[in-house]
C-alpha positions, 0 to 999 in steps of 0.5 A: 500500500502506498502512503500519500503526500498528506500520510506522510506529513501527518505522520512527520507532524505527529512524530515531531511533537511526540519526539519533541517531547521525548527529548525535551529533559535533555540528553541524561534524561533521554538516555536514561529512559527506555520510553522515551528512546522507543519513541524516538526509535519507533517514529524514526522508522514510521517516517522512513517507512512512509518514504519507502511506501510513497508512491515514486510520482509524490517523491518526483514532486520533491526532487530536493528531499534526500528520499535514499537518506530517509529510508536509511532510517529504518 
């Protein structure tokens, strides 16, 4: 199944705020949560994963988005 331009956004706007939030204590708070790494974690993968679900005709609509980069994430 191929993720939208519009899944793809909601997802990244989601996972900022969530991430934001997981990383807001600071780096020793951060490292030591395992909560807050599995978000990080799992969110990095969710955006990866929708780049690598997104259909080629939305990725040619933003040539300067470094697409191979972003799956490396997962």
């Amino acid at each position: 199944m191929s993720w939208t331009i519009s899944e793809l956004r909601a997802e990244l706007a989601q996972g900022d705020e969530l991430m934001t939030t997981a990383i807001s204590g600071g780096v020793e708070a951060f490292i030591a949560n395992q909560a807050d790494q599995d978000v990080v974690a799992w969110r990095l993968y969710r955006i990866a994963e929708g780049t690598c679900q997104l259909a080629s005709e939305a990725r040619g609509q933003y040539p300067t988005i470094a697409w191979p980069e972003l799956r490396k994430l997962r």
